[in-house]
Residue, then its C-alpha position, 0 to 999 in steps of 0.5 A: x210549335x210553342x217557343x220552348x218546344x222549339x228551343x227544346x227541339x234544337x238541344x235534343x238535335x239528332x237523338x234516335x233511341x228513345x226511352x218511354x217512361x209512364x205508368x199509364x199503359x195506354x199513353x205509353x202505347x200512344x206515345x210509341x205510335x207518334x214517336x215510331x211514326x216520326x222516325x224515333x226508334x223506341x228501344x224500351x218502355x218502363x212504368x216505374x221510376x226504378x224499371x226506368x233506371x234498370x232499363x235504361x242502363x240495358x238498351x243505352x237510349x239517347x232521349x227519355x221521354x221521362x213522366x214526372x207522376x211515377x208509382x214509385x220515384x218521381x221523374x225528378x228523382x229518376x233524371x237523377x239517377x240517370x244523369x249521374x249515370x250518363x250525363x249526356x242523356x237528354x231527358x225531356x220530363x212530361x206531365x198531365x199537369x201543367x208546368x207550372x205545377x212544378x215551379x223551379x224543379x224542372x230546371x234544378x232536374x238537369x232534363x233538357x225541358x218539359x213538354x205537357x202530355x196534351x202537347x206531345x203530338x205529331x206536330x211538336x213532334x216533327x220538330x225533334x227531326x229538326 
């Protein structure tokens, strides 16, 4: 497991209930599978950033794991809105792209960190049980 996974893995401790917010249908399906398989409960699926904050506000998750790339608001914008609703949420932002691409955001967003969609796997994953 990468250094910043593991640091990230420790600051989301125990969180069971998660969000998957994405607007591609099969990442959200695969990222079910991996999370249900390692003994996540995801309590809801959204494809847009509004969906997102609609939902999240009806099943009360405890991680959302928060697509950067969204149809409508950007992953920055909806940690926003859902931070300003809960400011004990963790959210961790993902991305095609590399983090790089979106220099100082992701740390000014409030999410816990940012894990890249080719690194979501079984074996980062494992690492959320702690």
């Amino acid at each position: 497991m990468k250094p910043q996974h593991r640091e990230l893995v420790d600051q989301l401790g125990p969180a069971r209930r998660v969000l998957v917010v994405d607007d591609h249908p099969s990442f959200r399906r695969c990222a079910r599978a991996l999370l249900t398989a390692e003994g996540f409960e995801v309590v809801g699926e959204a494809e847009t950033g509004a969906a997102a904050v609609a939902l999240a506000a009806e099943v009360e998750p405890e991680l959302v794991l928060l697509d950067i790339q969204l149809p409508d608001i950007d992953g920055f914008e909806v940690a926003s809105r859902l931070l300003a609703r809960d400011r004990e949420l963790k959210i961790v932002l993902i991305s095609s792209r590399d983090r790089s691409a979106y220099g100082s955001l992701i740390e000014k967003s409030g999410a816990l960190g940012f894990i890249s969609k080719a690194d979501l796997s079984g074996v980062v994953l494992e690492g959320f049980l702690g």
